[in-house]
N, C-alpha and C positions, 0 to 999 in steps of 0.2 A: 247811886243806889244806896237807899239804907234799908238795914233787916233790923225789924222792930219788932220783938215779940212774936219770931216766926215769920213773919208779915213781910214782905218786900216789898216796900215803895217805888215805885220809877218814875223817874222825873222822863219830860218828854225830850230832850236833849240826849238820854240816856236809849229811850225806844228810837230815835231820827238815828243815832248814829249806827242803830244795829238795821232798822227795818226799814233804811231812808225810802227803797226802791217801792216795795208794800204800802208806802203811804201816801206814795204819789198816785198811785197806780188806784188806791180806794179814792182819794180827793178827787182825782178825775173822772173817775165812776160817777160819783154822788156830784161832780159838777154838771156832766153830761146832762143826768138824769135832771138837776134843775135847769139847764140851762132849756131843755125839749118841753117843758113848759111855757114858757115866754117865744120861742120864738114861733114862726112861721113850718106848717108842716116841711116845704120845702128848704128852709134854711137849715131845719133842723135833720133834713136826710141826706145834706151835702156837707155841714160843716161837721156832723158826729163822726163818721168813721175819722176826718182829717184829725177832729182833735183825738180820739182815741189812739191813733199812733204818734201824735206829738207826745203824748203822755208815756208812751211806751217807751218814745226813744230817751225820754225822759229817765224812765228808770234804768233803762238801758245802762244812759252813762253812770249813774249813781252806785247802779253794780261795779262797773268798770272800777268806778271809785274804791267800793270796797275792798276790791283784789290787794289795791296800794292799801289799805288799815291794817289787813291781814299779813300782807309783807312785812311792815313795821312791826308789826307786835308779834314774829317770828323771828325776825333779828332781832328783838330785844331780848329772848330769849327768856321771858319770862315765863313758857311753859302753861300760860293759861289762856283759854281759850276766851274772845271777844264773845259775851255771851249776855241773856237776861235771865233775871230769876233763877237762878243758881241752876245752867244749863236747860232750862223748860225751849227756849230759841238761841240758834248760833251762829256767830258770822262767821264761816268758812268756806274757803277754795271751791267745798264740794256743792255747797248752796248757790256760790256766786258762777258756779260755770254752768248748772241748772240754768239759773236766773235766766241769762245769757240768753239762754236756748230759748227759754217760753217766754222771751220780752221780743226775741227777733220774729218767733214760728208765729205768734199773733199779731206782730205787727204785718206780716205778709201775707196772714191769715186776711185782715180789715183790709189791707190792699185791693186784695184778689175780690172781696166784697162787694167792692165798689160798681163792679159790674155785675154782681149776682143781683145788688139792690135794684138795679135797671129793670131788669127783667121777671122779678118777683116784688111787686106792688105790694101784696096783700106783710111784705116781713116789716116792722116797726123799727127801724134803722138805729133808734137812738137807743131803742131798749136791749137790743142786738148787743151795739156797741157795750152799753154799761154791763153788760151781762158779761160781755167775753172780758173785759177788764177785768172783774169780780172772782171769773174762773182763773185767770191768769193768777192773781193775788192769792186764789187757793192752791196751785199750784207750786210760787213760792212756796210757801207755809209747807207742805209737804217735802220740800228739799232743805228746810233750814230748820224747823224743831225739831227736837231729841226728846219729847214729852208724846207719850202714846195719844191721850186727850188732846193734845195741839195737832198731832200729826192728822189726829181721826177727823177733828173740825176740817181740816187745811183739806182733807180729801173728800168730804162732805158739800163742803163751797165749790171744789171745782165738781164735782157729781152733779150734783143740785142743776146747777147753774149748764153742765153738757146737758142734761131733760130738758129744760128750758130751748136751748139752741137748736135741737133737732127737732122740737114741734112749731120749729119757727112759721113755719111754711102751714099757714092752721088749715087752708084749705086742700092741701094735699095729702091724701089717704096715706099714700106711704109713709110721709114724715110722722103722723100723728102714729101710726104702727111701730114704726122705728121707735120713736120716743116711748110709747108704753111699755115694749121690749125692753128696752137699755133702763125703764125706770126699773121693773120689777127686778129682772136678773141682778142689776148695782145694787138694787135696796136689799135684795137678801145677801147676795155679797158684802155690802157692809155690815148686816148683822153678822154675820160668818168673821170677819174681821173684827169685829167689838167684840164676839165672841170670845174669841183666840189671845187678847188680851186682854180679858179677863183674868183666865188661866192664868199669864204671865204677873198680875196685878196682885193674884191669890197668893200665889209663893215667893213674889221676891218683896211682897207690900210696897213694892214702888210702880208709875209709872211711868217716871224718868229714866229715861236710856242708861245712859249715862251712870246714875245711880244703882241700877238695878242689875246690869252688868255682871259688876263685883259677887255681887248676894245669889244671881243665876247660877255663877261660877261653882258657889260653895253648897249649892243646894243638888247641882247637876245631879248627881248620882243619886239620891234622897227622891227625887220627886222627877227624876228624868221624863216618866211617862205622861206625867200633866203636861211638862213645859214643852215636848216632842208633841202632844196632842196642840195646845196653842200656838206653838210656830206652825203647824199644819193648816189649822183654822183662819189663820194670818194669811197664811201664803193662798189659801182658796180664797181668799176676799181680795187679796191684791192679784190673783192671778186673773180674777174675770176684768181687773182695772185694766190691764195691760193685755186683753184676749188668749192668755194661753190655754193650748188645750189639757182639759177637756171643757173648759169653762168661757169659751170664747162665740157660745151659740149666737149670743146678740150681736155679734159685729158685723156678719151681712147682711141681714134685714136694715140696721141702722144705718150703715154707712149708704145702705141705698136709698134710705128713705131722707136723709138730712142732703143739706143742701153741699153742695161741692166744698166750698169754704168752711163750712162747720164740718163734714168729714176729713178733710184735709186735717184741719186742728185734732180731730180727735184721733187720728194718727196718727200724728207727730207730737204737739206738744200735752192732750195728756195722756199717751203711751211715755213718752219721754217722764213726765211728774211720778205714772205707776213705777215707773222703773229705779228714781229718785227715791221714792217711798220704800221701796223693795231693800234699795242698797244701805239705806240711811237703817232700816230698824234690823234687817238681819247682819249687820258689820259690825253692829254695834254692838245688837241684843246679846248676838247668836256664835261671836267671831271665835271666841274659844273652844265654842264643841261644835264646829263648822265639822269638824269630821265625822261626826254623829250623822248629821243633817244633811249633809249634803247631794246624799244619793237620791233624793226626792227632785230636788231641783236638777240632778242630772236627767233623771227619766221624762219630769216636764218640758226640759228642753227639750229634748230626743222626743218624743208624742209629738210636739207642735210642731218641730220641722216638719216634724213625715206628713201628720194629719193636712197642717196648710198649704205644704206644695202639692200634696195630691188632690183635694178637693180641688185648690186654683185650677186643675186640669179642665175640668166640665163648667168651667163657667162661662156664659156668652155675653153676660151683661159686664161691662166692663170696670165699674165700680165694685161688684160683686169679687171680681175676678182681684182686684187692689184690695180687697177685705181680707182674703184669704191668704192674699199676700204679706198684708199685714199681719196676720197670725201668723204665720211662718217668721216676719221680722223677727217677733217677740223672743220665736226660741234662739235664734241666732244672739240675742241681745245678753239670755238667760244665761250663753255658756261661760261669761268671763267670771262672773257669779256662781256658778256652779264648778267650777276647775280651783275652786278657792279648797276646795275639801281637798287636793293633794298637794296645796301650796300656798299655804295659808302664811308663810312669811311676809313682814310688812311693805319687799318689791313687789308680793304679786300682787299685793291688796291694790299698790298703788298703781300699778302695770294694768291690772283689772279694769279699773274706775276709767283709765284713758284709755282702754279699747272700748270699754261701754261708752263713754263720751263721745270719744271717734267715730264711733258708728251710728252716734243719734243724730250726730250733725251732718254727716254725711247723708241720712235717711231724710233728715229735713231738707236740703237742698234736691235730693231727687223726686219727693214724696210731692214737697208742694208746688216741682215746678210741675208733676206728671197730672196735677188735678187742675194745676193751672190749664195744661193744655186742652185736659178730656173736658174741663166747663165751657169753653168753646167750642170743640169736638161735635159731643154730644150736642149743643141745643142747637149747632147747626144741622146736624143730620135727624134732630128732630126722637130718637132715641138712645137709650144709654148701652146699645150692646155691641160687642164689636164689627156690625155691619156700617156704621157712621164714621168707622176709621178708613173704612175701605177709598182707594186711590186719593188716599190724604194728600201724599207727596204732589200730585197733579194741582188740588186744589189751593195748599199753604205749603210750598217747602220749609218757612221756616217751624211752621208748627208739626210735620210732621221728622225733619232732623233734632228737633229737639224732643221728643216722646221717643226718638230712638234712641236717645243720650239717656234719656231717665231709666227705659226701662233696660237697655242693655248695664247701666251703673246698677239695677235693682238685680241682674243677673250676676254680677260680678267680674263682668268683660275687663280687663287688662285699660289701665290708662283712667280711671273713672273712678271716682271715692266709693261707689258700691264694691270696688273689686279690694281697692286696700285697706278696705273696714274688714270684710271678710276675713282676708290674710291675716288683717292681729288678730282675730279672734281664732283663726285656724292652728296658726302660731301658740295662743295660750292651751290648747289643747293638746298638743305637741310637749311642749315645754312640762307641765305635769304627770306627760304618759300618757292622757289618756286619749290614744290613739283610735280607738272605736267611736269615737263621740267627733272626733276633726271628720275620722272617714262619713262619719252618717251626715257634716256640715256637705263635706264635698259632694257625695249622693246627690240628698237633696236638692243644692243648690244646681245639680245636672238636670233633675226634674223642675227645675225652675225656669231654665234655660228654655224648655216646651212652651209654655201657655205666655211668656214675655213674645219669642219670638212668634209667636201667632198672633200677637199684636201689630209687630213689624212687617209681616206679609202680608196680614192687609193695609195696611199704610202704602207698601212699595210692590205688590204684586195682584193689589187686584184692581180691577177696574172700580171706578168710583159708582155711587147709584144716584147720583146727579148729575149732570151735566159738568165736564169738564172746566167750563169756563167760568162756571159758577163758585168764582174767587171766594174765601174766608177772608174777613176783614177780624185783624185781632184789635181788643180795643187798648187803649196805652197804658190801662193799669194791670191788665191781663200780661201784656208784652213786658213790662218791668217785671212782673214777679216770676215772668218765663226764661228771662236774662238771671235773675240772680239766681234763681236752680242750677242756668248752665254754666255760671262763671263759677258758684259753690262744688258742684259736681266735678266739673274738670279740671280745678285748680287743687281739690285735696285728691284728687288722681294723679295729679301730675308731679303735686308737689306735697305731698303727704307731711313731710316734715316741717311745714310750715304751721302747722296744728300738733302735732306730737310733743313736739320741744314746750310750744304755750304747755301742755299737759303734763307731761314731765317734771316741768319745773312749779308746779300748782303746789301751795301747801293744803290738801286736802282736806286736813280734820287741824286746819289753824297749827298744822307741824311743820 
């Protein structure tokens, strides 16, 4: 890199070694997309999803790679962070265990695909695929810039690109509902978010992280009530990304309307990217007057627990019911983040980020095996609400002991990564005092224990409304992505420190 006049040149040597993963991930895209021209309708609906996750696992390993550049250039001790354009994008720990997450959640996402493509003729397979690569790439980009503009693009592409995914289905009323929902509610949300920094753009004249920091710092008390007004307006733009309440209205309409596989993703991986976005701009922006601020994202936690597990009580449709559920995640996600306001030393930052990480990867391994199951579920019973679960057990044991694994892990049952993700986070509550805010995790999560196990009893205590002999056949891309939920789930249950120690030992911010 040379700076000329201001001016940054980067050679592409310089962009491969920071963004290798992003540029495999766009090549593949835009090859996809030429390749669905030349071939045959049908080559082109069988061989896309395959390539879309060669390409994934592609960047996969190139992340992996990066962890090794990051190591090196922390034992060199050099103190500077792997970076472009005088920190605008960064190679760090915290970008690269992201990565991880939405290079694996999409690849099981295109999996699970494969059978939705079966049975939904009218969804364009190739454009699907290039879509959710496109969104994945936005997603990076949300976890590795330190530039409000990069970050705003990076969450823009993966926005853009979820509208797209949930009107996939053009002939079905609900999706095209969902997706007008999720447009409007996102689009004002991101103005609300471009908003907010603004503000921060106004007084510190920068919109690099990183840069603007320092000049935040010295302006705090001078202008406190703008930059309190734009962290605010921020966190309402990111707080609809990620469904917290009060701002999580479109998440049941949408996830009911989009197809199983593009709900699933927006679940997990980009709930996981809002949450990336979340940590990356207020750790950085915000990390020295966290005690100002912090009591905002206490109470958003706290609303969303309470609001999502109680609404999940009255739901019959069972996507609906996993919407609300998922709003509830969020607050649970919110609290390692929010306990930073009485512990803002650089253990708990870092304590923080691997109970937040702990608990995304956990929530992926249960989230997508549990939609894995219900996309079978459901279009065998022909509807989505919990009368198609009923005498499951009789019809698939293995499909119905495995929806018992996801959802008692989503409860927090003892032996299950839903239970030891909960613990650290119960734990960081604990450890800062604030003892009111673990109790209301526990509450909650008692009212959680309700509408999961109303799941389970009709699985195992009601009679079916078929015919008993009327076997479920799972298909084998279905049955893979239903194995690695229960090997992911049961193995950071059992063996929890087999992911803590990776996290632990992460240099976060390139330290």
């Amino acid at each position: 890199m040379n700076a000329m006049n201001g001016v940054t040149q980067l050679a592409f040597p310089d962009v491969w070694h920071v963004m290798s993963p992003e540029i495999i991930l766009i090549l593949g895209g835009f090859l996809i997309l030429v390749l669905d021209l030349f071939m045959s309708k049908e080559s082109s609906r069988r061989l896309s999803p395959q390539l879309g996750i060669l390409f994934l696992i592609a960047a996969f390993v190139l992340t992996i790679r990066n962890f090794g550049i990051v190591a090196d250039n922390a034992a060199a001790g050099t103190g500077e962070m792997v970076n472009l354009s005088n920190m605008l994008y960064v190679l760090d720990d915290f970008g690269n265990v992201f990565k991880l997450l939405f290079t694996a959640g999409t690849a099981i996402v295109l999996l699970m695909s494969m059978d939705f493509f079966k049975h939904n003729l009218e969804v364009k397979v190739a454009e699907y695929t290039y879509i959710m690569l496109f969104a994945t790439v936005g997603a990076m980009v949300m976890a590795s810039a330190l530039d409000l503009i990069t970050l705003f693009v990076g969450l823009e592409l993966l926005s853009i690109s979820s509208y797209v995914l949930v009107a996939m289905r053009r002939n079905h009323a609900k999706s095209t509902e969902g997706a007008m929902k999720y447009l409007v509610i996102g689009s004002i949300a991101s103005a609300m978010a471009l908003y907010g920094m603004s503000f921060i753009y106004g007084v510190t004249g920068q919109t690099n992280l990183a840069m603007g920091a320092g000049t935040m710092l010295q302006l705090w008390d001078q202008f406190k009530p703008l930059l309190v007004l734009g962290f605010l307006l921020m966190l309402v733009g990111f707080g609809v990304k990620v469904a917290l309440v009060p701002f999580h209205q479109w998440a049941p309409d949408t996830y009911e309307g989009a197809g199983n596989p593009v709900t699933s993703f927006l679940a997990v991986v980009s709930k996981a990217a809002g949450f990336a976005l979340i940590l990356r701009v207020f750790l950085w922006g915000f990390s020295r007057e966290f005690g100002d601020i912090y009591i905002y994202l206490v109470i958003l936690a706290a609303v969303t627990m309470v609001i999502g597990n109680v609404a999940a009580l009255s739901q019959k449709n069972i996507k609906r019911l996993l919407a609300y559920s998922s709003v509830a995640q969020a607050g649970y996600l919110l609290i390692p983040l929010a306990t930073l306001g009485k512990g803002s030393a650089i253990d708990n930052i870092w304590l923080s980020l691997g109970e937040t990480v702990f608990y995304l990867v956990a929530y992926l391994f249960m989230t997508m095996g549990a939609f894995a199951v219900l996309s079978v579920v459901t279009r065998n019973g022909g509807n989505e609400t919990l009368e198609s679960f009923r005498g499951l057990w009789k019809r698939s044991p293995f499909l119905a002991v495995s929806m018992a694994v996801f959802m008692l892990s989503m409860a927090g049952m003892p032996l299950t990564a839903g239970f030891v993700g909960k613990f650290y986070i119960f734990l960081s509550t604990i450890n800062t005092e604030m003892y009111w805010l673990g109790g209301l995790l526990f509450a909650t999560s008692a009212i959680a224990f309700y509408y999961y196990f109303g799941v389970l009893k009709a699985i195992f205590f009601k009679d079916s409304a078929v015919e008993s002999h009327d076997k479920i056949e799972v298909p084998t891309s279905i049955a893979v992505t239903i194995a690695i939920g229960l090997i992911g789930t049961i193995a950071l249950g059992v063996f929890p420190d087999l992911l803590m120690k990776v996290l632990n030992g992460l240099h976060w911010f390139g330290q």
